[in-house]
C-alpha positions in Angstrom: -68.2 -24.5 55.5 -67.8 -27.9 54.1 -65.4 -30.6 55.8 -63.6 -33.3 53.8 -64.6 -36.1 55.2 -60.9 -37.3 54.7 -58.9 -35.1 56.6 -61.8 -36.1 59.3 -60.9 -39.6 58.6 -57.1 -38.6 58.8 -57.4 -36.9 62.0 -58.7 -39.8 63.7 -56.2 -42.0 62.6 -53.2 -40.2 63.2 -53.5 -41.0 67.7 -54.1 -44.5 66.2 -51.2 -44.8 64.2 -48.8 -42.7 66.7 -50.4 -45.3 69.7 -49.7 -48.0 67.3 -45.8 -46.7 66.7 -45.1 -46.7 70.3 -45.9 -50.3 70.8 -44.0 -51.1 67.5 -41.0 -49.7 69.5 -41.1 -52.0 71.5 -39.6 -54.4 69.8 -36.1 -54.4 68.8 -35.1 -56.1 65.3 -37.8 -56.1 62.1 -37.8 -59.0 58.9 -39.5 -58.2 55.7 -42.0 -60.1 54.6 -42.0 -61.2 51.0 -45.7 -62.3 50.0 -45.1 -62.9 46.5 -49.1 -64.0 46.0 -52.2 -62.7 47.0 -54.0 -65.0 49.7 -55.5 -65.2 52.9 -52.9 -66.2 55.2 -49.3 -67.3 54.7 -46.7 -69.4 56.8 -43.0 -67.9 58.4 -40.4 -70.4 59.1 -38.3 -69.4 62.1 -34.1 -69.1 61.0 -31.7 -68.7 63.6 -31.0 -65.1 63.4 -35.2 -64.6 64.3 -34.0 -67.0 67.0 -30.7 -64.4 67.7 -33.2 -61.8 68.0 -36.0 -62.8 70.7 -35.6 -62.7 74.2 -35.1 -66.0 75.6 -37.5 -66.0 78.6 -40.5 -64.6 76.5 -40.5 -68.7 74.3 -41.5 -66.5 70.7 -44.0 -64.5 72.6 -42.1 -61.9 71.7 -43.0 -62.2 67.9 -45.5 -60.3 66.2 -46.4 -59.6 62.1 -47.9 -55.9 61.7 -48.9 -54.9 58.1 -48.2 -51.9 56.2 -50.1 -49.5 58.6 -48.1 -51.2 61.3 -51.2 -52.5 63.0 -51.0 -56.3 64.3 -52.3 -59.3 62.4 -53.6 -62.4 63.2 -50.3 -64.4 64.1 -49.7 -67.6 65.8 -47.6 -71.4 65.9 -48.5 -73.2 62.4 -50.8 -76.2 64.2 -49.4 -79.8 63.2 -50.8 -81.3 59.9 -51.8 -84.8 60.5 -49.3 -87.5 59.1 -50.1 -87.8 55.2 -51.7 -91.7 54.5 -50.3 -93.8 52.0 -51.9 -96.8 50.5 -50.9 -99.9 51.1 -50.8 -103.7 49.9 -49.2 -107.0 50.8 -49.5 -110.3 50.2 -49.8 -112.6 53.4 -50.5 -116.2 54.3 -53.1 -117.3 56.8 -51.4 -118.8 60.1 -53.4 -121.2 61.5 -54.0 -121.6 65.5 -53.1 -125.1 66.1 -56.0 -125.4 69.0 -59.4 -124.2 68.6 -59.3 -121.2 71.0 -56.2 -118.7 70.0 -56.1 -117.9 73.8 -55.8 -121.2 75.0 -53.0 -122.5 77.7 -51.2 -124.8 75.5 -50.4 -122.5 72.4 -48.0 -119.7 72.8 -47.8 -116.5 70.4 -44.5 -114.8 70.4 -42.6 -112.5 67.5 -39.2 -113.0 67.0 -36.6 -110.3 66.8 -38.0 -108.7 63.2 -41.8 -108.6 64.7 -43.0 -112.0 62.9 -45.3 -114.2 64.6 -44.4 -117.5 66.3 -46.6 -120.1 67.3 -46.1 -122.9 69.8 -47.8 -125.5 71.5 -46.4 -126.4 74.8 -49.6 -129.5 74.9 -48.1 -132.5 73.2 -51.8 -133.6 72.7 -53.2 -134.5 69.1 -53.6 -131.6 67.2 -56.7 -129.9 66.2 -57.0 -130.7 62.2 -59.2 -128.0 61.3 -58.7 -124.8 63.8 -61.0 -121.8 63.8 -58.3 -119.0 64.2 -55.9 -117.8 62.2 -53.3 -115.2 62.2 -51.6 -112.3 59.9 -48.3 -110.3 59.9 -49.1 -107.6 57.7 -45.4 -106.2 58.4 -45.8 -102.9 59.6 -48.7 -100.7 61.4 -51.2 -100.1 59.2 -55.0 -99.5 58.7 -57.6 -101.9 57.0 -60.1 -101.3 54.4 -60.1 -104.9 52.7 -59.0 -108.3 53.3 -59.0 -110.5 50.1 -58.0 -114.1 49.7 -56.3 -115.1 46.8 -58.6 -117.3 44.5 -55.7 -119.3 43.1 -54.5 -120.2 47.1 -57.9 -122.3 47.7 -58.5 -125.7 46.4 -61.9 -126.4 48.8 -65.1 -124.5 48.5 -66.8 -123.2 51.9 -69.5 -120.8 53.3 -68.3 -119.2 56.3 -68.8 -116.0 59.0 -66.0 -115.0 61.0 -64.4 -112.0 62.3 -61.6 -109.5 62.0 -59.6 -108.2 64.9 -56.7 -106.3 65.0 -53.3 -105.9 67.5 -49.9 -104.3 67.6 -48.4 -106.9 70.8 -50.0 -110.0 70.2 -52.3 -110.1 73.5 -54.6 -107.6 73.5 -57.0 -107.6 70.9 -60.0 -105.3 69.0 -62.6 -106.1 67.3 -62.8 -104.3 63.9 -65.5 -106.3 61.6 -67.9 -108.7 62.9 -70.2 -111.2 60.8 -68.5 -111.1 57.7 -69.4 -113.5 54.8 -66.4 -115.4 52.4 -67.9 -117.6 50.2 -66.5 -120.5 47.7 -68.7 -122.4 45.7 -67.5 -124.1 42.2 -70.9 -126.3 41.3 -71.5 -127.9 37.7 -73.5 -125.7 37.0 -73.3 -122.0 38.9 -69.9 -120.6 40.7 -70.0 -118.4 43.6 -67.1 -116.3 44.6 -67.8 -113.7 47.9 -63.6 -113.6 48.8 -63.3 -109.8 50.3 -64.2 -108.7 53.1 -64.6 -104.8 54.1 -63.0 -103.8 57.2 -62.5 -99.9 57.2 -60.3 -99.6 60.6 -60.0 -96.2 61.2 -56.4 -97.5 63.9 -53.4 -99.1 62.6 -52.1 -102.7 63.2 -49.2 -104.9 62.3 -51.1 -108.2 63.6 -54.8 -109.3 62.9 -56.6 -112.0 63.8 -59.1 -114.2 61.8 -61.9 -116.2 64.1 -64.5 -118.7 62.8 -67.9 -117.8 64.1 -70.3 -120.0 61.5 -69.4 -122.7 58.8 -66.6 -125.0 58.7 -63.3 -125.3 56.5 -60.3 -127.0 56.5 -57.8 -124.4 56.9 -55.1 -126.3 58.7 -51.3 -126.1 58.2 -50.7 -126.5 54.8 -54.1 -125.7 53.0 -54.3 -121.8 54.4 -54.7 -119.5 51.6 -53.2 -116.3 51.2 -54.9 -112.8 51.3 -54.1 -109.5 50.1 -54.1 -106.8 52.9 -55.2 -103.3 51.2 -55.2 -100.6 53.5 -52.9 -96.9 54.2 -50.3 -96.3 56.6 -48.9 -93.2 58.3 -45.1 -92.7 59.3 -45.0 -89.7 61.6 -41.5 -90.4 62.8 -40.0 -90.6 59.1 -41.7 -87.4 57.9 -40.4 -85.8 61.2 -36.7 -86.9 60.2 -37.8 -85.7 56.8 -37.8 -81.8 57.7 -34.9 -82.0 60.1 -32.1 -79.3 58.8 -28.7 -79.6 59.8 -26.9 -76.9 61.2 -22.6 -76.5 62.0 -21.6 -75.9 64.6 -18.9 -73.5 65.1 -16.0 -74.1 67.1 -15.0 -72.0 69.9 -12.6 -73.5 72.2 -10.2 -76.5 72.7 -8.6 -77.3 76.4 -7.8 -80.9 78.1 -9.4 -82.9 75.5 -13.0 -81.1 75.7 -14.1 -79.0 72.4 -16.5 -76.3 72.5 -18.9 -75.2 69.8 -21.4 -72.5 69.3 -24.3 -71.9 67.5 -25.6 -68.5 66.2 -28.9 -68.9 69.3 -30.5 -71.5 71.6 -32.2 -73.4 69.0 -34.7 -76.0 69.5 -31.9 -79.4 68.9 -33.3 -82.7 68.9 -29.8 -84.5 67.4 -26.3 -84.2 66.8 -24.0 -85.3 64.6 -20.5 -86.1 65.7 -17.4 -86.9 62.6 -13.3 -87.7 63.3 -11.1 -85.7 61.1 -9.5 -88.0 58.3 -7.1 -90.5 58.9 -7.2 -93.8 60.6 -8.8 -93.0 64.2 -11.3 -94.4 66.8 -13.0 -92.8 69.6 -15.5 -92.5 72.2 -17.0 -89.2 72.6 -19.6 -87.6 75.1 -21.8 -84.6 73.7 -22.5 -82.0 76.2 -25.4 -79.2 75.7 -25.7 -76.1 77.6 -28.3 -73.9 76.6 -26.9 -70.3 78.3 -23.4 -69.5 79.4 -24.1 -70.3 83.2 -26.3 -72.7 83.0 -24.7 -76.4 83.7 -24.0 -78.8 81.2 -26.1 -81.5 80.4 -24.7 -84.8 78.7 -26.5 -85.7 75.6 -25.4 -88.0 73.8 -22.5 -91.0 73.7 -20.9 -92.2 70.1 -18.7 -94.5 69.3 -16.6 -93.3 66.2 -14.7 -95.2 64.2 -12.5 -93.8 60.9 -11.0 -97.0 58.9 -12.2 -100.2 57.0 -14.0 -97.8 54.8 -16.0 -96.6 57.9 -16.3 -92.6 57.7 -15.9 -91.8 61.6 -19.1 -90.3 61.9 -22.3 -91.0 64.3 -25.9 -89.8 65.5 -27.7 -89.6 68.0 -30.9 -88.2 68.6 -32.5 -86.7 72.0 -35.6 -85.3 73.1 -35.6 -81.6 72.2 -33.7 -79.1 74.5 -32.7 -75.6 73.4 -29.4 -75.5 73.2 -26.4 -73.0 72.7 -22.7 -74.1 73.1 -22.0 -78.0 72.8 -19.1 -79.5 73.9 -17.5 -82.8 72.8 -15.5 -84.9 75.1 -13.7 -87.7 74.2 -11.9 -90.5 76.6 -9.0 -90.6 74.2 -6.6 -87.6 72.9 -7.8 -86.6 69.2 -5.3 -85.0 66.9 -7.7 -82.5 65.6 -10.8 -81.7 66.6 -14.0 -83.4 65.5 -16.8 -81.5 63.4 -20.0 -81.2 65.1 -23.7 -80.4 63.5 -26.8 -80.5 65.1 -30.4 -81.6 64.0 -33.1 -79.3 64.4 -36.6 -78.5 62.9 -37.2 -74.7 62.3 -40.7 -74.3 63.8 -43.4 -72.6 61.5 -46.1 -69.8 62.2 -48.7 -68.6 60.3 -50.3 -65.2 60.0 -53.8 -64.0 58.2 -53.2 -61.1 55.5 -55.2 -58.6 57.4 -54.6 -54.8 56.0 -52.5 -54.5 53.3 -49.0 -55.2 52.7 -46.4 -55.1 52.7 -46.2 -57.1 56.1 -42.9 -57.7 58.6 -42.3 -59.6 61.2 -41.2 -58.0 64.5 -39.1 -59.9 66.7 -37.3 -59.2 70.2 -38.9 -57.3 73.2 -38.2 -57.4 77.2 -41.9 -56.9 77.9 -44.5 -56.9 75.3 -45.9 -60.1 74.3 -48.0 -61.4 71.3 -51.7 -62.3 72.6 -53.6 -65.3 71.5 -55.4 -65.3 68.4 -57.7 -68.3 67.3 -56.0 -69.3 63.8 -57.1 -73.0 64.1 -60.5 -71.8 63.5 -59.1 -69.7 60.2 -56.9 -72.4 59.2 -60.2 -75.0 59.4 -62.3 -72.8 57.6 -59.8 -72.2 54.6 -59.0 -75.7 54.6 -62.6 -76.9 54.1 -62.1 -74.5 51.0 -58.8 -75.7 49.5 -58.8 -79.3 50.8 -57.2 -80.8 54.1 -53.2 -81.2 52.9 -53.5 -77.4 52.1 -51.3 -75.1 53.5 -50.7 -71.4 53.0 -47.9 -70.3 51.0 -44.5 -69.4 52.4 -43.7 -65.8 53.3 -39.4 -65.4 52.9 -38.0 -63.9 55.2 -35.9 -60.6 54.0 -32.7 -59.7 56.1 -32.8 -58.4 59.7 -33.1 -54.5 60.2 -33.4 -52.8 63.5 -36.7 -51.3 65.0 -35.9 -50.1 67.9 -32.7 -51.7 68.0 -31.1 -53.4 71.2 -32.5 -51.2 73.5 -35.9 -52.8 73.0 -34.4 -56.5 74.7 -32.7 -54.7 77.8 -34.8 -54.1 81.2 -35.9 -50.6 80.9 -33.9 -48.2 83.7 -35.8 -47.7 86.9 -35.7 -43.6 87.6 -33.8 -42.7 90.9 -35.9 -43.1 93.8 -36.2 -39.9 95.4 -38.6 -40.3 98.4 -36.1 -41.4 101.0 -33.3 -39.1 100.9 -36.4 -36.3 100.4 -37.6 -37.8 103.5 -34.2 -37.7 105.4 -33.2 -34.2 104.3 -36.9 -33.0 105.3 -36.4 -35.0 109.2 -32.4 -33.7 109.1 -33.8 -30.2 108.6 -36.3 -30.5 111.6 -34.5 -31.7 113.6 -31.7 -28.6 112.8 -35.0 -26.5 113.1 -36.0 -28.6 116.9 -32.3 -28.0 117.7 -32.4 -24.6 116.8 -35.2 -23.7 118.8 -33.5 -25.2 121.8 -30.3 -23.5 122.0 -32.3 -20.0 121.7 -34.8 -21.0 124.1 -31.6 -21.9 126.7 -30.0 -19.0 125.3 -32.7 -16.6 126.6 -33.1 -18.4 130.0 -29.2 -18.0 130.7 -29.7 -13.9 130.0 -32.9 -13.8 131.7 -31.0 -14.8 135.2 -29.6 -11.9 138.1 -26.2 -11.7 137.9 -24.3 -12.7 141.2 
């Protein structure tokens, strides 16, 4: 007799796939996954009703994507993208060191309240007329590649070595280019320009510092040229406030000038944003966080609003990043009506690998099982030395919330009744009936045994 090879197939699948549906019951609540192209791994951004959904001691462990045999993929936190680099110019003027050494006793280096350089000399001495360092304010943190100077900002020709060095505080400094050639020469006959100089720092500074090594020019006050600074520069902390979504918060309760909010889960809030009703009004309010119901609350935040002189009563502030629940506004002053409230918060993103076929859900929300570790950096290298660095796998929308196993899945499982002990005491009760038993007959006999008087 022949066998088909796949009912054989079949058959050992079906313990895998009934194995596999248990620990799919595990979890309580299931998200579609919509995967509208075909490629090797995509990203989820977390909402607040996955949020609503997980257990809040398990910190998204309890999240896992299965595919459409409802086997587990390849599932993890989205690892942080670098900042992107943008290029960068300025135009800048030389500031010359009025003493030959820039560290000397006599000169002091200071920034003002913007970050630009000042430069005193406490030493009433002559000064130096042709100094040997020079600095630049290149006006924000950057990185390097080129320093330039501008041909039409020198009047002297020169042939000179010095070096680059680069600072963000104005005392310690790095060398970043050593031995680099800048050469002026306008003859009768021949002109020789060499004005840029390659420097390629791979850190970012606002201040850099200019230091004669060989050669001589007159660079003093009043005869320093100007450069142009080419370079890139990253802003981490504006792209961060760049994917900040802003959430309402809804109120709940008003009592003895305190106003309580909610939000839909304890989401991961790193600012709040606080407005006055309309109408003329100024206040002082305290924002509270409290990130369960018996937890204690934590002050976050203290604005001062103010609604008039075209001022719209509203304030920020931003914190670190605390899950957070209810929220509660205080204010030192009675308000007619209570403020609105929304909070600041940057869904956090995971990424999965299309393993099996789809279509694919994410399951979300269990008291016990727990997603293990699975190395997507590695995958996420590899397929980014494919596509380019900025890459990043395409999004995978979320679809609305269906139960799986349904609350059950989030509550401690019941504990059966323990029947050992009173087994124990009815089994030492009925010896000792049995013992007692015994006794009495035992006396019994002896009493009937006896001559009567």
């Amino acid at each position: 007799m022949r066998l088909d090879v796949r009912w054989i197939a079949l058959a050992l699948m079906l313990p895998a796939a009934a194995a596999q549906a248990d620990s799919n019951a595990d979890y309580a609540y299931a998200f579609a996954l919509d995967a509208k192209t075909s490629d090797e791994a995509y990203r989820v951004v977390l909402t607040p009703e996955v949020y609503a959904s997980v257990n809040p001691s398990a910190e998204l462990r309890d999240l896992i994507v299965v595919n459409a045999l409802g086997r587990p993929v390849p599932f993890a936190p989205l690892p942080p993208s670098p900042p992107v680099s943008h290029d960068f110019e300025t135009m800048v003027r030389l500031l010359p060191l009025p003493v030959p050494a820039a560290s000397a006793d006599s000169v002091k280096v200071e920034r003002n309240t913007a970050g630009g350089i000042v430069i005193s000399q406490t030493d009433h001495g002559p000064a130096v007329q042709r100094p040997d360092a020079w600095l630049i304010d290149a006006g924000r943190e950057m990185g390097m590649d080129r320093l330039a100077l501008d041909p039409s900002s020198l009047t002297q020709d020169f042939q000179v070595h010095v070096v680059v060095e680069g600072s963000n505080d104005l005392r310690q400094w790095n060398l970043l280019a050593s031995d680099l050639s800048l050469t002026r020469v306008h003859g009768e006959q021949d002109e020789v320009e060499q004005l840029n100089a390659d420097i390629s720092s791979s850190d970012a500074y606002r201040y850099f510092r200019v230091r004669l090594t060989d050669g001589d020019v007159d660079w003093s006050a009043g005869h320093a040229p100007t450069a142009k600074l080419s370079g890139s520069y990253t802003d981490a902390a504006a792209e961060h406030a760049s994917q900040l979504q802003w959430l309402a918060a809804t109120k709940s309760g008003q009592a003895n000038g305190d106003v309580d909010y909610d939000l839909p889960a304890a989401l991961p809030v790193e600012s709040v944003t606080v407005a006055l009703p309309a109408g003329n009004n100024a206040a002082r309010v305290h924002v509270l966080a409290q990130d369960a119901a018996a937890s204690p609350w934590m002050e976050v935040a203290a604005l001062d609003l103010v609604r008039t002189g075209g001022k719209n009563g509203e304030a920020t502030a931003a914190f670190d990043i605390r899950n957070v629940k209810h929220l509660r506004v205080h204010s030192d002053t009675p308000l007619a009506d209570a403020p609105t409230l929304r909070v600041g918060w940057v869904p956090p993103q995971f990424v999965f690998l299309s393993e099996g076929s789809a279509p694919y859900r994410l399951l979300a929300g269990s008291y016990a099982a727990r997603r293990g570790d699975y190395p997507v950096d590695e995958a996420l290298s590899r397929l980014r030395s494919e596509h380019g660095e900025p890459w990043l796998p395409p999004l995978a929308a979320l679809g609305p919330r269906t139960d799986e196993a349904g609350p059950s899945a989030l509550a401690a499982p019941k504990v059966p009744y323990d029947w050992t002990k009173p087994l124990l005491w009815a089994v030492l009760a009925l010896g000792a009936l049995v013992v007692g038993g015994m006794a009495f007959s035992l006396l019994r006999q002896g009493r009937e045994g006896e001559p009567k008087p």
